[in-house]
N, C-alpha and C positions, 0 to 999 in steps of 0.2 A: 346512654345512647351515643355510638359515635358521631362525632361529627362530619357531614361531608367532605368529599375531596376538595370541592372549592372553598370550603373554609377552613383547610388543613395549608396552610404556605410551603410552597412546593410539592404537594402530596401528587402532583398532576406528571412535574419531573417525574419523581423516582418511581410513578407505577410506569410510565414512559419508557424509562429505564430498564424497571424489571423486564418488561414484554421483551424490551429488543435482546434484553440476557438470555432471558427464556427462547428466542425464536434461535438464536446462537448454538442452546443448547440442544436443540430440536434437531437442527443442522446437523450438528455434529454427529448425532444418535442415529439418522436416516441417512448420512453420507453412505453405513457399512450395511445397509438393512436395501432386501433385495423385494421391488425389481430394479435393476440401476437403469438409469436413462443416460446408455449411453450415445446415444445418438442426437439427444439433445446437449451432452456435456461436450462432443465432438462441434455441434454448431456452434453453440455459444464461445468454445474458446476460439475457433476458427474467428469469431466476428469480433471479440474482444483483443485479438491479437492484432487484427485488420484495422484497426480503428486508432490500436495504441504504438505500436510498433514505430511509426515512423516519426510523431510526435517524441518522443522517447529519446530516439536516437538524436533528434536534432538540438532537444533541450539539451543534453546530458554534455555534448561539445562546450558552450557556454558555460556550464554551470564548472567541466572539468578546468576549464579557462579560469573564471574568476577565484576558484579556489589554489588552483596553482600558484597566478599570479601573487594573490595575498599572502599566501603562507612564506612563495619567495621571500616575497618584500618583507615580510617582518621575521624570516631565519637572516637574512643579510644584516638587516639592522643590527642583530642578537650577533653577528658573525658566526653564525652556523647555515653559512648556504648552502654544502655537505649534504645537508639532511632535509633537503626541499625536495627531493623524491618521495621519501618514505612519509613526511608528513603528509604529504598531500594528496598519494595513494590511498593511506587511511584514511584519511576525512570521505574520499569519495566511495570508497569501497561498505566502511561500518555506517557511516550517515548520509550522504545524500543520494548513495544509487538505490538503495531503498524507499527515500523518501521520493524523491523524482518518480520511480515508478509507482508507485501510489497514489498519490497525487493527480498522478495521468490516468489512472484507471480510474480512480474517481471521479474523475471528471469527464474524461472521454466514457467508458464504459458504463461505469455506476449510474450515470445520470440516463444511459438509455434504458438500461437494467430497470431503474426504479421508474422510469416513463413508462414502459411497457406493463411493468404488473400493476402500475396505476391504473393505466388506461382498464386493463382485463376488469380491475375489483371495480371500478364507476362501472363496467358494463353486465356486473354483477356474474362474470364468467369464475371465479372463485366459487361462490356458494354452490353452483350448477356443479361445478368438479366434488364439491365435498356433499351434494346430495348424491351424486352418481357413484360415491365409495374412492371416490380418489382423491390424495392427499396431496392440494396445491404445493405444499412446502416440498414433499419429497418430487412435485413431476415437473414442477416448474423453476424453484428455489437452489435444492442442492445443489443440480450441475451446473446455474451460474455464479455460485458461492466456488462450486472446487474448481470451472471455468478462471474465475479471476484469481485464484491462490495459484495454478501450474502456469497461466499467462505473466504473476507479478513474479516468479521463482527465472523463469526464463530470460523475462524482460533485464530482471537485477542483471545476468552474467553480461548480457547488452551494455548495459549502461556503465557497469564498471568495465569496460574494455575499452569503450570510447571516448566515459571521461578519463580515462588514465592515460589511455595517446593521447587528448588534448591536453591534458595537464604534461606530459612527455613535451609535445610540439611546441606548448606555449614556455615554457621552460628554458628549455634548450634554444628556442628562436629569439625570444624577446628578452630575455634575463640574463644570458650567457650563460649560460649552467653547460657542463658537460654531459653527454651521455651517461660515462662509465660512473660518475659519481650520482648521479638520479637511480641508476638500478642498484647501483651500492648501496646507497641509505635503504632503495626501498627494501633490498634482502637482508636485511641488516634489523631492522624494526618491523616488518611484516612477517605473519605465521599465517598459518592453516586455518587457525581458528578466527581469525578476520574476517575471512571467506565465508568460516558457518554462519557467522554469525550476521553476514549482512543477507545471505541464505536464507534465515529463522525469519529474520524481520520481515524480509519478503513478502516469506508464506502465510505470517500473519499479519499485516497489513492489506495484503490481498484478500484473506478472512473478513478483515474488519468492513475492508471497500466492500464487498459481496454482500456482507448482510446487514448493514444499513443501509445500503441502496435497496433490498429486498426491503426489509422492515417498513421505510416509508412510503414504496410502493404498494404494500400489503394495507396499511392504513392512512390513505391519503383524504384530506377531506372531500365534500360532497362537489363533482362537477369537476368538467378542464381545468380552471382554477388552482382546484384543489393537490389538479395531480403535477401541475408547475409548483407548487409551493413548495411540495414534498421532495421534488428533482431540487429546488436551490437543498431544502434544510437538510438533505440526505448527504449532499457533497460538504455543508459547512460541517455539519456532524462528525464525517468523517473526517477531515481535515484536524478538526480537534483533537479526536482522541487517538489520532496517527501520532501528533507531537506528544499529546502525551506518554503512549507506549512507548513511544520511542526513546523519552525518558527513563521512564523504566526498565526498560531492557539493556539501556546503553548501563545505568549503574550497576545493573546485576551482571552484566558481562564484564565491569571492569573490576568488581570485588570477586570472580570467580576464577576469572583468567589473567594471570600476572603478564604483565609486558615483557617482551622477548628480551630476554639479558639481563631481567628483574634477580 
């Protein structure tokens, strides 16, 4: 006889797990399957852009700041101040304008995303939809899943334009850096595929923000409570397994694609 979930250690995690793989997978499968709601996919990006948009832009100034700064200060030390453009270009472009913009939809978006379908399932407005023949996942889910993947692919080209003037400004202002030597390095050590590839990240971190905010929405415990618990543990979720994809995709992009002059 097997024995229960509660006296299997961890058995609670990984069917936890599975559901939110399988809800992912569900996504994915009813993204291309008609009827599409596209007027719901129209709202929600409209509201998710509304919400993240400005927060976005004003982190991304800072974050392009402190990364310029540091990578100066420690190319000078090395005596390659030269290439304090192009490093610090890439750091903002392949990792933190992706990360930045996720982050912010997780937290700005994701957390209404997964309040809202909380609130629906305690009101037990789910079950009502899928006695009536319609499928919460494809009428309510999809368009705020592909909502936050076109809002996080948008937001990226934002965020690397403003961190890279800030890391430009803070550069050139506070470091003595020259112009013509900041666009030199950065053409010199930046390609095409830096762009895709903070592109990729985007579109799936903005996946990932969508359907864990969904997911805990969909199953949040009983009562208002319940569906506060599920808005924090839906943003620390995602927060998680952003840094770790993000590991992963940064080593399979650096074993795939060789660096420019390799």
């Amino acid at each position: 006889m097997a024995a229960p979930d509660s006296a299997v250690p961890g058995a609670g995690a990984l069917r936890q797990t599975g559901r939110l793989f399988a809800l992912a997978g569900t996504v994915l499968a009813l993204s291309f399957r008609r009827p599409f709601q596209l007027r719901e996919l129209v709202q929600q990006f409209w509201f998710i852009a509304s919400v993240s948009i400005l927060p976005t832009a004003l982190v991304s100034i800072p974050f392009g700041a402190v990364i310029s700064l540091q990578v100066g200060s420690l190319a000078k030390q090395l005596g390659a101040q030269s290439l304090t453009g192009g490093a610090s270009v890439l750091a903002v472009v392949q990792q933190a304008s992706p990360l930045i913009v996720a982050l912010l939809i997780s937290g700005a978006a994701g957390s209404a995303i997964c309040a809202d379908l909380g609130s629906r399932t305690i009101r037990e407005e789910m079950d009502a939809m899928e006695v009536m023949g319609v499928s919460p996942i494809q009428r309510l889910v999809v368009p705020r899943v592909l909502a936050c993947m076109a809002v996080a692919v948008l937001l990226n080209g934002l965020v690397s334009v403003v961190g890279v003037a800030g890391g430009y400004f803070f550069n050139v202002l506070l470091q003595d850096g020259t112009p013509g030597a900041y666009l030199a390095s950065f053409s010199a050590l930046a390609q095409l595929p830096d762009l895709y590839i903070g592109e990729f990240k985007a579109l799936i971190f903005g996946f990932i923000a969508g359907v864990v905010a969904a997911y805990r929405g969909l199953n949040p415990s009983p009562g208002p409570k319940g569906v506060g618990d599920a808005v924090n543990q839906s943003v620390v979720i995602t927060f998680l397994m952003l840094f770790f994809v993000n590991v992963v995709l940064t080593a399979i992009y650096l074993q795939v694609v060789p660096p420019k002059g390799a």
